[in-house]
C-alpha positions in Angstrom: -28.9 -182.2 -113.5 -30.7 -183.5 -110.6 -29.1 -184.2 -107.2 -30.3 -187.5 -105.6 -29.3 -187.9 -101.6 -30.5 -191.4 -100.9 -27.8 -192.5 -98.6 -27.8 -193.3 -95.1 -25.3 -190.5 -93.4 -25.1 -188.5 -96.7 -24.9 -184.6 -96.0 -25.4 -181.7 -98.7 -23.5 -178.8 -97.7 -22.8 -174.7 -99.1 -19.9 -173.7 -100.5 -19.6 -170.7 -101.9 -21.9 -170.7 -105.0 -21.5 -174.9 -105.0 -22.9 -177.7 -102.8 -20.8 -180.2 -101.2 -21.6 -183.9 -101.0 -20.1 -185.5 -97.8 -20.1 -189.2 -97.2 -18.1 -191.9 -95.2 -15.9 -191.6 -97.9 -15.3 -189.0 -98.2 -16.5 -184.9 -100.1 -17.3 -183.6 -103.7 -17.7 -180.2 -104.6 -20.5 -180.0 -107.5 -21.4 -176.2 -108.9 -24.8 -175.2 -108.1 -24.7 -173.9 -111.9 -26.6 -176.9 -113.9 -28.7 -178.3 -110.9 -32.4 -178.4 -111.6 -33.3 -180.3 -108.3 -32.2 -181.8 -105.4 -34.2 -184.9 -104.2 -33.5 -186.0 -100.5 -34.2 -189.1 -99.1 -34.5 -190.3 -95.5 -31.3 -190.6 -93.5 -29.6 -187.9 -95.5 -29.5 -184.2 -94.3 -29.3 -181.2 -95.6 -28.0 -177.7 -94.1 -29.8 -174.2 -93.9 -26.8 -172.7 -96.1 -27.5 -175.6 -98.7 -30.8 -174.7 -98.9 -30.9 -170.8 -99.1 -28.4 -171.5 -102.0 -30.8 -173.9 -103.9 -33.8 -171.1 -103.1 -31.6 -168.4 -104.3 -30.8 -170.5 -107.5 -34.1 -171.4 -108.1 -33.3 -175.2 -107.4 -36.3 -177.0 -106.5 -35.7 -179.6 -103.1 -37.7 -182.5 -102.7 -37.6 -184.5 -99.8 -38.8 -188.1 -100.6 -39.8 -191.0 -98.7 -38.3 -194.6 -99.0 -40.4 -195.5 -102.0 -39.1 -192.4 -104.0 -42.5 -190.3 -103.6 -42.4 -187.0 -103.2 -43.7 -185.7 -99.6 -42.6 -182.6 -99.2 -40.6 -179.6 -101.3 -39.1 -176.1 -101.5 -38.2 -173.5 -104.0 -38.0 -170.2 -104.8 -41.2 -167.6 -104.7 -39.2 -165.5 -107.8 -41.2 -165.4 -110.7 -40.6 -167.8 -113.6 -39.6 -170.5 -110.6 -41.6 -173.8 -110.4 -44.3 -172.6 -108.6 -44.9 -169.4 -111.3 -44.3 -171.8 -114.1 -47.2 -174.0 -112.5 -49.8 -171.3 -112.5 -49.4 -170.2 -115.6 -49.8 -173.9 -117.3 -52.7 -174.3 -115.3 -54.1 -170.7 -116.7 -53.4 -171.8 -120.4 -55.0 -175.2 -120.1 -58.3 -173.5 -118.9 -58.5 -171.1 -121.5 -57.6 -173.6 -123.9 -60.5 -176.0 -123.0 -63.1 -172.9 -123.2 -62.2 -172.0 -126.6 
């Protein structure tokens, strides 16, 4: 499941081993168990605890600009997370176009 913080005033929060969502309107609690990524956008804010929870979960956070592009991310340095996963599929594609 990915997490997408678009809203004005939205704020992701830690909680134990879940996030919580805090609005105008109010909280929700969501399990970090499930969560492939979490995409914020501009206006909505995200805390240190939040974060080292999502690193520690190897839960990729993108922070995206109004036009939904990508412009800056985080996630974990522990092998088989995104950034592992990445050099190994570049690896295989260039031995794959050498044989």
């Amino acid at each position: 499941m990915e997490l997408v913080l678009n809203t004005f005033g939205t704020a992701l929060n830690r909680d134990n081993e879940g996030f919580v969502i805090a609005t105008s309107e109010g909280k929700q609690r969501i399990p970090a168990e499930g969560i492939t990524s979490i995409q914020i956008g501009k206006g909505a804010q995200i805390t240190s605890d939040a974060v080292m929870l999502a690193v520690e979960r190897e839960i990729e956070v993108l922070f995206m600009d109004r036009s939904g592009n990508v412009i800056g991310r985080i996630w974990s340095p522990k092998y088989g997370s995104v950034s592992s996963i990445s050099i190994v599929f570049i690896i295989i594609n260039f031995n794959q176009n050498f044989l």
